[in-house]
N, C-alpha and C positions, 0 to 999 in steps of 0.2 A: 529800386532803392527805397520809395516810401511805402511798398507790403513790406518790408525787411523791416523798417522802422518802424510802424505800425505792429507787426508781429511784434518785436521785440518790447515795444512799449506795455501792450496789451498781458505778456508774461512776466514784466516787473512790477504792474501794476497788482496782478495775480497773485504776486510771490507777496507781496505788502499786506495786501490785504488779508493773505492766510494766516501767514506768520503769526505766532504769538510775540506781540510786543515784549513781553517781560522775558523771553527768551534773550532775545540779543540788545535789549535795554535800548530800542527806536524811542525815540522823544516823542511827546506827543505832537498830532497832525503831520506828520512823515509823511501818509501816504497823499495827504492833500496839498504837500507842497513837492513831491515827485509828479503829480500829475499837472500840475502849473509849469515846472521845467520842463515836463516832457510836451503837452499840448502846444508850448510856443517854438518848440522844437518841430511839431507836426510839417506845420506848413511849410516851413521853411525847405524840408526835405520834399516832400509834395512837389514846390515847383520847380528843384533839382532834378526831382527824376522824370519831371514830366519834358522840361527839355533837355536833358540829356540822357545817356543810355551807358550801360555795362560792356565793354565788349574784351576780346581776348588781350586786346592790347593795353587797355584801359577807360578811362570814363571819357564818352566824348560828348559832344554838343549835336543832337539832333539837327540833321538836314532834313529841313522842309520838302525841297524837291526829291528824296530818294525816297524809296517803295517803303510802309509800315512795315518793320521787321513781324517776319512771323511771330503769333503769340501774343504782340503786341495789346491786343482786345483783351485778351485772358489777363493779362498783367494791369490794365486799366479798370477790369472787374473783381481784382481781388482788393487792388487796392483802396476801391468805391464800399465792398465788404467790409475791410477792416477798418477803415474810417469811421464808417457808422458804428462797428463795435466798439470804439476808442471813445466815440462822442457818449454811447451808452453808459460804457462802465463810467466817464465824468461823469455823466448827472447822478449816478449811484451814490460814489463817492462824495461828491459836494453836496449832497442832497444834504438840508437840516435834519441835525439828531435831536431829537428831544431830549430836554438837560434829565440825565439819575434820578429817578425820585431818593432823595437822601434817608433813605431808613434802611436798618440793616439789625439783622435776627443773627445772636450770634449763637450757634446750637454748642451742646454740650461736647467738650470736647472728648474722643475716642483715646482709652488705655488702650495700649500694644497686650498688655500680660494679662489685666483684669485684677490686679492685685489690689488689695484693699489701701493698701496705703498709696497706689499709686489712682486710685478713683479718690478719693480723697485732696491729695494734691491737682487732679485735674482740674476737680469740683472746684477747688478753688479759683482757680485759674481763671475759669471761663466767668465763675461770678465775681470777678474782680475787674477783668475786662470790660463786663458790662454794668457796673458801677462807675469805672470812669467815663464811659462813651456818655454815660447821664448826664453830665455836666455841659455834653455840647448844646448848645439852642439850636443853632441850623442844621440837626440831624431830626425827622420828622415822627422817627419810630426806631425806639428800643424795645424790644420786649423783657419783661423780668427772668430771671433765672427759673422762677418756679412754674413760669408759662411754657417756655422751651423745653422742660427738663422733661417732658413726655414725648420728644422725639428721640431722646437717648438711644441708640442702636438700632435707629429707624431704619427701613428700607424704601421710607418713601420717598419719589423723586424729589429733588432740589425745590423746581418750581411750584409744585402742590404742596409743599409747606411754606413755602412764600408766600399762596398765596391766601392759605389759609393764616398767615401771621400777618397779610398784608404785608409786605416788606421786599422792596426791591433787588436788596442784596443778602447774603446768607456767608457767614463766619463760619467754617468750618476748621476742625483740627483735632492733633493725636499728641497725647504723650508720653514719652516711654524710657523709664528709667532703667539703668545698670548700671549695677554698684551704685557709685558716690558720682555718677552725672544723669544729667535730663536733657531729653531732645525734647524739645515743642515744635511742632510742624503746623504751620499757620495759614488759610488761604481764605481769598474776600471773592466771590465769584456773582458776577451780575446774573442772577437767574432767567431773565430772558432772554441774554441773548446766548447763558452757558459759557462765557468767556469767562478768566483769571483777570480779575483787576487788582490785582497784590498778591504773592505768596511768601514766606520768609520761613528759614530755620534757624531757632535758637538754641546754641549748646550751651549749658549751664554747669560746674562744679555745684553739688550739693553745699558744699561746704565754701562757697564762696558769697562773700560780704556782699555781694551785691545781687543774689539768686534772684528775688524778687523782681527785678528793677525792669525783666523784661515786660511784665505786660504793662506798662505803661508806654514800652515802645511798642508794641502790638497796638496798643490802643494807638496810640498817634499815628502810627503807619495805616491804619486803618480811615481815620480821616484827610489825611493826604491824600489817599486814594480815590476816599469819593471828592474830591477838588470841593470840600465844604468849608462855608466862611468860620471863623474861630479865632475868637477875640484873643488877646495875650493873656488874659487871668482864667480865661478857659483852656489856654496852651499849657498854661501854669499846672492847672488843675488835674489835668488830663496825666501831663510826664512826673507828677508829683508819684512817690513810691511810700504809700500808705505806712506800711513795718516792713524792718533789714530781720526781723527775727521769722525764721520758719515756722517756727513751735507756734511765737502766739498766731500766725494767718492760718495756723494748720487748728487754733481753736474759736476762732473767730468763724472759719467754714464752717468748722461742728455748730457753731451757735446759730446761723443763719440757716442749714440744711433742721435745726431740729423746729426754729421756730417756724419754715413754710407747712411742719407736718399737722400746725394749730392744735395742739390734744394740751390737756394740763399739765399731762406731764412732761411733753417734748417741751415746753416754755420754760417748766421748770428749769430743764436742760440745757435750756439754753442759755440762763441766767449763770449759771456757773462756768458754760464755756467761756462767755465774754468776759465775765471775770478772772476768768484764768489767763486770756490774753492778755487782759489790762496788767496783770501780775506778769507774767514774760514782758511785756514792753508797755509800761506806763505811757509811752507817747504815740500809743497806738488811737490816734483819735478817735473812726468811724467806730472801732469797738467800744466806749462812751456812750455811743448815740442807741449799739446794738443792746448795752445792758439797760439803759432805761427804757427802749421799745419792749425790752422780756418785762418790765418791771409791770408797766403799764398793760402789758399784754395778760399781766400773770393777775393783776385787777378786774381787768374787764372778762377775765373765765371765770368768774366769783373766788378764786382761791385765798385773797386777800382783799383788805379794803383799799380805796383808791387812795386815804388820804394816809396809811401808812407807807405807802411806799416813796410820797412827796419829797422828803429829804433827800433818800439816795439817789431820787430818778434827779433834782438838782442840783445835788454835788455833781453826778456823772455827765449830767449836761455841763456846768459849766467849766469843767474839766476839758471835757471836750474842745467847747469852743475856746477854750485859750489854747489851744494845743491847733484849730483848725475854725477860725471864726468864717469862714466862705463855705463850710459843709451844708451843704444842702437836707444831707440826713441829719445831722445835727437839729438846723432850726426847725423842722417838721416835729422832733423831741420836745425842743420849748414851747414851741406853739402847742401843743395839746398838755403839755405842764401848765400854762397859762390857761389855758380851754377847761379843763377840770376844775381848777379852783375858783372857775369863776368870777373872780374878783379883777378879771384886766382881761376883759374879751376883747378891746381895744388892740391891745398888746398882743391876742393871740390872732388876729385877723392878720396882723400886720407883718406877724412873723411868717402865719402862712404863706403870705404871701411871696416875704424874701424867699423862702424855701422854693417855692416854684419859679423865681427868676435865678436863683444858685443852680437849682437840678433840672431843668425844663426835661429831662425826660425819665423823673422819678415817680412810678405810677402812687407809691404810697402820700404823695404829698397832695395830689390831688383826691382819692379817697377821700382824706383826712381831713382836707378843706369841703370838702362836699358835705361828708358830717356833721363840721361845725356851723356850714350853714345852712343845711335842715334843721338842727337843732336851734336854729336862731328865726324859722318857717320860711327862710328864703328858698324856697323849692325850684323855683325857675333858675336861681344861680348856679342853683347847687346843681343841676342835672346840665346846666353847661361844663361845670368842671367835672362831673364825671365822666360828659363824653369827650373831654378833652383827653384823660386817663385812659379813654378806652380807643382815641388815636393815637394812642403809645404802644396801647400792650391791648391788644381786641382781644384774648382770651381769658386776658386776667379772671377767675372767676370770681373774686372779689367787688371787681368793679363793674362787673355784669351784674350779679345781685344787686350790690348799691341802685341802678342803675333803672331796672325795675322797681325797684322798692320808691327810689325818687319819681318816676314814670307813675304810680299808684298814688302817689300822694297829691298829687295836679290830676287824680282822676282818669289816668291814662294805661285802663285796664288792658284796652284790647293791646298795644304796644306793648308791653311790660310782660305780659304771658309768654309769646313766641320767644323772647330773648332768656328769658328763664328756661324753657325746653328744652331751648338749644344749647344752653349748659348743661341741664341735667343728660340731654345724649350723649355729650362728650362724657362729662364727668359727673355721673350718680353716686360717685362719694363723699361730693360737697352737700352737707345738708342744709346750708341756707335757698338752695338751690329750691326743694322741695317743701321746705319750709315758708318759701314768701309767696311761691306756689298756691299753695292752700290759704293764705290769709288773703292774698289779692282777690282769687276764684269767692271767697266768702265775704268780704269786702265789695266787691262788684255783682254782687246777687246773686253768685254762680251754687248755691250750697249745696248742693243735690252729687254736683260737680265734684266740688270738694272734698268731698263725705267718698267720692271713690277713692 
């Protein structure tokens, strides 16, 4: 009776632990509260069968004085077997899991057709998802859209781009339009252990008022999953649905893909998409935030002056913020409006600063604070916050160069080299890359160096 019990124990325990949870919706800790009712079950059955016995007529009460039934040895040896395999797979089971490291890489999501209008829509998608997850603080690493966007139709496994992003879990997904609806297929998968810790399908009418509204349930579903802490104005945050219009998030995309390509002209470009969104939906806030960063962008490529562009980059900021005064992208805007003109560095410290407790995991806000305080010779602050940016998003190559560039200016040649190489191996088409290269090597005595 207790090898039967034993067996059977040992193949429910089996079946729990293979199953995929999100199959048959098991709560969590199922298998560890099966193995409490079955373990106090063990014994019980143990000294049932050890005094009594199976026979054709039924279950009897072991006589001491009659002969050990035959077999009887083999029957006390299996069940000495299975016991030990029962106590084994406990300690497996209860054994401490070490809690998720909370950061999560969400890759680009996969078109079915390859249609342009339907990579377009995706593009969206995935850089909307990962604008709101910015907003959570207890998430430890987002990376940016424009960091991931080079695994696009990778083939490389799951975990080697985790671990290259640093990032415990990995966003994947597809979406594929006909006609006048959209499937999005969505899954959150813990790369080390390769199990699904969330997957969902959303069907959408194109033409329905509420298209949008899914990824902000993507996004939340995505933090429920990693069981992360999240305040109620970052709940807010997160299920808030940016624009109900397609058109402008379908120009707002445009505006954000032309400005990661940094050339003068794609800025240009990008100055008009956002404005084109703000014209389709005036109360599009983040698109505000996106036409002053072209404005300010389209400044610092020399194509204009910085102090022509002042007015509109402040109409559009405070447009913005009445429209969305907790934007994180927002106050990153005013803080370098205040940073430029110089006249209220007070004001632009302090706004940096809101912006990094709004966005805790917006890499451009720490750049941006880093900036302002080199330019102010706080060198040693400033390369705390950029390696704060670069436990967000460790590819960024923006905040690798910073990064270096800050490391040189504290005299910190030999560091600051390797980190730059190791951008330029990935990506030789960044040229600050190769650029701070040669100043650092010539700057640290290297000029011989340099000069190759």
């Amino acid at each position: 009776m207790a090898a039967v019990y034993a067996g059977v124990t040992w193949l429910i325990l089996q079946i729990i632990d293979v199953v995929d949870p999100n199959v048959i919706d098991l709560p969590d800790g199922t298998s560890k509260w099966a193995l409490i009712l079955l373990a106090v079950g063990f014994p019980i059955a143990l000294i049932v069968s050890w005094f009594t016995r199976v026979t054709p007529t039924g279950v009897r009460l072991e006589d001491d004085t009659a002969p050990a039934p035959k077999g009887r040895l083999g029957d006390s040896i299996a069940i000495a077997v299975l016991s030990a395999a029962v106590i084994l797979l406990t300690f497996y089971i209860l054994k401490p899991v070490p809690p998720l490291d909370k950061s999560v890489a969400v890759l680009p999501f996969r078109t079915i057709t390859g249609e342009s209008q339907e990579l377009g829509f995706s593009g969206g998608i995935h850089a909307e998802v990962i604008r709101l997850l910015r907003n959570v603080k207890s998430l430890s690493s987002v990376p940016t859209t424009t960091t991931v966007a080079r695994y696009r139709d990778s083939e490389m496994p799951l975990l080697e781009i985790a671990r290259e992003l640093q990032t415990a879990t990995i966003v994947e997904g597809s979406v594929q339009r006909i006609g006048e609806k959209v499937r999005i297929t969505v899954q959150l998968i813990n790369t080390e252990t390769d199990k699904t810790l969330w997957n969902d399908v959303f069907d959408r009418d194109l033409n329905d008022d509420d298209l949008l509204g899914f990824q902000s349930e993507i996004a939340a579903e995505i933090v429920a999953a990693l069981d992360t802490a999240i305040s109620r104005e970052e709940a807010r945050r997160v299920a808030a649905v940016a624009t109900h219009s397609p058109e402008a998030f379908d120009q707002y995309t445009l505006g954000q893909a032309e400005m990661a390509k940094r050339t003068r002209e794609s800025i240009r470009r990008a100055e008009d998409h956002f404005q084109r969104a703000i014209d389709l939906d005036p109360d599009y806030a983040v698109a505000y935030a996106g036409l002053a960063d072209a404005l300010t962008e389209k400044a610092l490529t020399g194509q204009v002056s910085m102090e022509s562009t002042r007015d509109a980059r402040k109409a559009a900021i405070e447009k913005g913020l009445a429209l969305a005064p907790v934007s994180g992208e927002l106050h990153v805007s005013l803080a370098a409006l205040h940073w430029d003109s110089e006249d209220d560095l007070v004001s632009a410290e302090r706004v940096f600063l809101n912006a990094i407790e709004l966005s805790p995991n917006y890499p451009r806000a720490y750049r941006w604070y880093a900036k302002f305080l080199r330019d102010q010779d706080r060198d040693a602050e400033a390369l705390t916050f950029v390696q704060k940016g670069l436990d967000i998003d460790p590819q960024n190559d923006r905040l690798i160069a910073d990064y270096a560039v800050t490391l040189s200016r504290i005299g910190q040649y030999e560091d600051a080299l390797p980190k730059l190489r190791e951008g330029f191996a990935r990506n030789p088409d960044y040229p600050p890359f190769s650029v701070h290269t040669w100043v650092i090597l010539r700057d640290a005595g290297h000029t011989g160096e340099a000069l190759k």
